[in-house]
C-alpha positions in Angstrom: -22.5 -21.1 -16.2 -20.2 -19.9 -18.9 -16.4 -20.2 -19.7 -15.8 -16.4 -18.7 -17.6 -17.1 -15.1 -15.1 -20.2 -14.6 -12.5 -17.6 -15.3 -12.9 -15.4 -13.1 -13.6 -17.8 -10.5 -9.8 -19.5 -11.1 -8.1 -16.2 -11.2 -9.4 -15.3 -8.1 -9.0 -18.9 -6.6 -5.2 -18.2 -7.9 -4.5 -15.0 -6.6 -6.1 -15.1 -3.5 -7.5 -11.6 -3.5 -10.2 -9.8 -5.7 -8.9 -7.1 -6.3 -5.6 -8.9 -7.6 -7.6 -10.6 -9.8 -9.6 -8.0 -10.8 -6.5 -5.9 -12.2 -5.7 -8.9 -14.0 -8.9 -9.6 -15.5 -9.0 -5.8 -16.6 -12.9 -5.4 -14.6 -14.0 -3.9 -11.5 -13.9 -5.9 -8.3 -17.4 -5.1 -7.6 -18.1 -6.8 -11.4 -16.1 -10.2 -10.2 -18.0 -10.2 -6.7 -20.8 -10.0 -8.7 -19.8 -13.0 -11.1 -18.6 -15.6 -8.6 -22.0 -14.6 -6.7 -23.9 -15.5 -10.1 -21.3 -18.6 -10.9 -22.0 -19.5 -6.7 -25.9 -19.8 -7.1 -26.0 -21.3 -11.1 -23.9 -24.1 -9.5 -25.2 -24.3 -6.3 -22.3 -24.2 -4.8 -20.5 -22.6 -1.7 -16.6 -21.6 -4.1 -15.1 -19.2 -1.5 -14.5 -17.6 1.8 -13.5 -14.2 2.5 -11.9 -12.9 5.4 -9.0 -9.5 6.4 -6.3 -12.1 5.4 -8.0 -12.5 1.7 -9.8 -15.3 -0.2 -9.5 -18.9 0.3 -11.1 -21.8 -1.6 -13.9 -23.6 0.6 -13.7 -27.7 0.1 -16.4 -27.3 -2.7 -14.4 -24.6 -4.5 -11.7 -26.5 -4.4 -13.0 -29.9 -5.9 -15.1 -27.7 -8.7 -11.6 -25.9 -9.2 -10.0 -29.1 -9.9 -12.9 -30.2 -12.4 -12.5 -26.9 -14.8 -9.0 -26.5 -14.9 -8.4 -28.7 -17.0 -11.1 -27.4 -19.2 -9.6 -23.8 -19.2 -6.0 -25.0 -20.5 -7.3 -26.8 -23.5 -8.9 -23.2 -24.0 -5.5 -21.4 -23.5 -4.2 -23.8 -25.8 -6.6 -23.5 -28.2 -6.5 -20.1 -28.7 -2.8 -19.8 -28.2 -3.0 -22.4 -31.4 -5.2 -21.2 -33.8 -5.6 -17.3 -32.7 -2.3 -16.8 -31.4 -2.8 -15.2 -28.3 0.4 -15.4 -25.7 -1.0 -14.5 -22.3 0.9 -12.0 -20.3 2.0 -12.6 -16.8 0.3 -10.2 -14.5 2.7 -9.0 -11.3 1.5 -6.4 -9.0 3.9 -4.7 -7.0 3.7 -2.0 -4.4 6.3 0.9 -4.2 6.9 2.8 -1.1 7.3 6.4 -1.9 11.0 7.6 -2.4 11.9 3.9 -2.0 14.1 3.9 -5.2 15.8 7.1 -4.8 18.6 5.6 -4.0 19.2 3.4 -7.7 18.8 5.0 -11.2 16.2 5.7 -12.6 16.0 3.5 -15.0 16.2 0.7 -12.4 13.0 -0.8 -12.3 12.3 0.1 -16.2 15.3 -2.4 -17.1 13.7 -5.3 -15.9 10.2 -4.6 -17.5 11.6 -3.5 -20.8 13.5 -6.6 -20.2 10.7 -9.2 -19.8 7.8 -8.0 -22.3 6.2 -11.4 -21.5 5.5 -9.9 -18.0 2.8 -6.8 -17.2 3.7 -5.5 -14.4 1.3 -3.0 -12.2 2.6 -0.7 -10.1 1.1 0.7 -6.9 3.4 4.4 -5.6 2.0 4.2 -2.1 3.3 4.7 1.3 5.2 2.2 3.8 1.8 0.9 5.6 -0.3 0.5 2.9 2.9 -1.0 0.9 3.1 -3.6 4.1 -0.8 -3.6 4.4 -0.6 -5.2 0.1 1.5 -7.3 0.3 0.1 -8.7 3.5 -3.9 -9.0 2.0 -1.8 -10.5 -1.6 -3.0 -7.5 -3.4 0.5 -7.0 -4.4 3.6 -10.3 -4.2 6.6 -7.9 -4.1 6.2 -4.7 -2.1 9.0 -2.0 -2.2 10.1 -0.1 0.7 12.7 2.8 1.6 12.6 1.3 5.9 13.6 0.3 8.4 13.9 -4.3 9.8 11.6 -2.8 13.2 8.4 -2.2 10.6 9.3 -5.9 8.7 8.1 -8.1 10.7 6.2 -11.0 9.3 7.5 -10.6 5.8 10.5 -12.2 4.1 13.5 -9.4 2.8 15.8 -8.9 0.2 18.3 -6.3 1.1 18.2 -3.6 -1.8 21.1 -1.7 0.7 21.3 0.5 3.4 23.2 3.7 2.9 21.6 5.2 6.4 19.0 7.8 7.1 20.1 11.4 5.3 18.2 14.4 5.4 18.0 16.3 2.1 18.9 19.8 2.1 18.6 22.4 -0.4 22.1 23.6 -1.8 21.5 27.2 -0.6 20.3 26.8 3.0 23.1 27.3 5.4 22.8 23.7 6.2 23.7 22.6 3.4 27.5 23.1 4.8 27.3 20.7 7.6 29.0 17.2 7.0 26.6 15.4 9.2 23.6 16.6 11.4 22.8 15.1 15.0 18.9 15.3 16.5 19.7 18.7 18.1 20.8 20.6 14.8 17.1 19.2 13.9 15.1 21.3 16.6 12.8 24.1 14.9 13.6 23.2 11.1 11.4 23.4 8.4 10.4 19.9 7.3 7.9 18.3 4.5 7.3 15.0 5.0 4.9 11.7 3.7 3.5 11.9 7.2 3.2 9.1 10.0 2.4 5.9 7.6 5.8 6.6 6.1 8.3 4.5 8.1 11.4 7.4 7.7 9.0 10.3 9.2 7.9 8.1 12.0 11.4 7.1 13.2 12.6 9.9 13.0 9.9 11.5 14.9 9.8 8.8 17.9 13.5 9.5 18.2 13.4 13.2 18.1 10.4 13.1 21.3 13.1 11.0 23.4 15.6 13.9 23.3 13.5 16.7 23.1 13.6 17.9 20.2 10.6 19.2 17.8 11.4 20.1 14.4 9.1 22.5 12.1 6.9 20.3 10.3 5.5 22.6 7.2 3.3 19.9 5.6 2.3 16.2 6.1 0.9 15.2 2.6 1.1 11.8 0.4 0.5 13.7 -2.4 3.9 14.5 -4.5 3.0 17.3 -6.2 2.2 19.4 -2.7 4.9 18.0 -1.4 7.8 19.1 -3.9 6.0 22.6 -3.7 6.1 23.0 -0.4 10.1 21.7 -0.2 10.8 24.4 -2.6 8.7 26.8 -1.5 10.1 26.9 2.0 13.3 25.7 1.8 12.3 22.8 3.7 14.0 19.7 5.0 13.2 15.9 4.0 14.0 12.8 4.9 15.5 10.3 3.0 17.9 7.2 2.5 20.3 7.9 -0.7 23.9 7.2 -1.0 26.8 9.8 -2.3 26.2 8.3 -5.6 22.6 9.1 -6.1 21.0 12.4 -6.5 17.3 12.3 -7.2 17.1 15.8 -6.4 19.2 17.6 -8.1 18.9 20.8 -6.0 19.6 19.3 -2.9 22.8 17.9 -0.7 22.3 14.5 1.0 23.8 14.6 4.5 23.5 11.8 6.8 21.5 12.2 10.7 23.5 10.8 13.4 20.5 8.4 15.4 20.4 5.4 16.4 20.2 2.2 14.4 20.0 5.0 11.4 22.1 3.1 9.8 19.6 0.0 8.8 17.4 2.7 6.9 17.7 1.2 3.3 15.6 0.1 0.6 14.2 -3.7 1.1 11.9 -5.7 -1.2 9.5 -8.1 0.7 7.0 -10.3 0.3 4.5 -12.5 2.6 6.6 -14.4 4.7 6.9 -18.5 3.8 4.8 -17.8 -0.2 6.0 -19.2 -2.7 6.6 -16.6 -5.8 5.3 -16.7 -9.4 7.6 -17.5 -11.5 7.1 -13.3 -12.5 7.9 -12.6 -8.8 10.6 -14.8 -8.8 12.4 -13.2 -11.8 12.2 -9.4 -10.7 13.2 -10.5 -6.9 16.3 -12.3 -8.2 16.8 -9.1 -11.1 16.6 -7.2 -7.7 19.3 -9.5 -5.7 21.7 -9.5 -9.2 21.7 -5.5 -9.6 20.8 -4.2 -6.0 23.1 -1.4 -4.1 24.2 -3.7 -1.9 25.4 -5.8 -4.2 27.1 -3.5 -6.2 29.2 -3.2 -2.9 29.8 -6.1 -1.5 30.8 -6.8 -5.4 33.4 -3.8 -5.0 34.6 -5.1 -1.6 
């Protein structure tokens, strides 16, 4: 048993997940499986339990836990005092495509340039598997351009909701319209992030209650087929962007009548009744300070 086994054993303990701890332990999460398993049998010990929710300490992890602890912050503090070493903060987060179309694009980079104390990790994914991280605590903040019907069981911060908009290249003759409804929908081209994106599958479930089928070109998580395809076919995509945004610059944003399109926004979540790190903490209040809707209700 050696100080990097107890390690690794307390970050995962901490983070609840291995492969959070793993990113923040810079190894594989096969190699920290493989050192709790040899810290498990040196000690003799049964340290944790693993199940779809995550990793939880058993009553034995927990009491060894509480016996090394205070062993590994007299290291920290050693080292911090005579090699100088200033630990980072590690915070994973999980970013729903598109999600932060609707801010600048230095957004996000503010706060990390902001807090060089803090590494943050960054996971471009879509909605489910930005729901599915945060839920397994692979991620504490998760980032998502949706809608309140696919939040359930997660605590949100309201980035703003500006509505569902379709983005239209300049020269299509749609570009002209001030608004669409379903039925100017029927037959257009479309790319889209396909059905684990939250703004495709709305869309589609309310398109099959009227009738209505639009063109979809291509389904792909993959950004690079995705933009050629837009460009390629003049094609249609969805988004939620207010007037003031353009991430596209070749494109109008014009807002699809539906219902409850409205709540479409961007929302930052994380597991419902958690408590935050104190990294966590810091970006979701940088997030309340400097949102969208904020900015609004500041202009009110």
């Amino acid at each position: 048993m050696d100080l990097r086994e107890m390690r690794c054993f307390a970050e995962v303990s901490k983070a609840g997940s291995y492969s959070k701890a793993s990113e923040t332990l810079f190894i594989t999460r096969q190699a920290l499986s493989r050192t709790i398993a040899k810290l498990e049998e040196e000690t003799k010990l049964h340290l944790l339990d693993s199940d779809k929710n995550g990793v939880r300490l058993t009553d034995e992890g927990a009491a060894f836990l509480a016996e090394i602890t205070p062993l590994l912050e007299s290291y920290d503090n050693l080292e911090a005092k005579y090699v100088g070493i200033k630990h980072k903060s590690i915070l994973n987060i999980a970013l729903s495509q598109g999600a932060l179309h609707p801010f600048p694009e230095d957004f996000l980079s503010k706060f990390i340039e902001s807090a060089p104390d803090i590494d943050v990790h960054i996971e471009e994914i879509h909605s489910d598997g930005t729901l599915l991280m945060v839920e397994k605590g692979d991620a504490e903040l998760g980032i998502l351009g949706s809608h309140p019907k696919y939040l359930t069981d997660f605590d949100c911060l309201d980035l703003g909701h500006p509505g569902y908009h379709v983005s239209v290249p300049k020269w299509s003759p749609l570009a002209s319209y001030d608004h669409f409804e379903l039925e100017d929908m029927d037959g257009v081209p479309f790319v889209t992030l396909g059905e684990r994106n939250h703004l495709h599958r709305f869309f589609i479930e309310q398109c099959r209650k009227v009738d209505i089928y639009p063109n979809i070109v291509v389904a792909t998580s993959d950004m690079n087929v995705f933009e050629h395809f837009r460009t390629k076919d003049s094609a249609l995509a969805f988004a939620c962007a207010p007037d003031s945004t353009q991430p596209y610059k070749d494109v109008v944003y014009i807002p699809l009548n539906m219902a409850d399109a409205d709540l479409f926004g961007t929302y930052v979540i994380k597991k419902r009744d958690v408590t935050l790190s104190n990294a966590a903490r810091r970006l979701w209040d940088y997030f309340a300070e400097h949102s969208y809707a904020h900015d609004q209700a500041g202009a009110k």
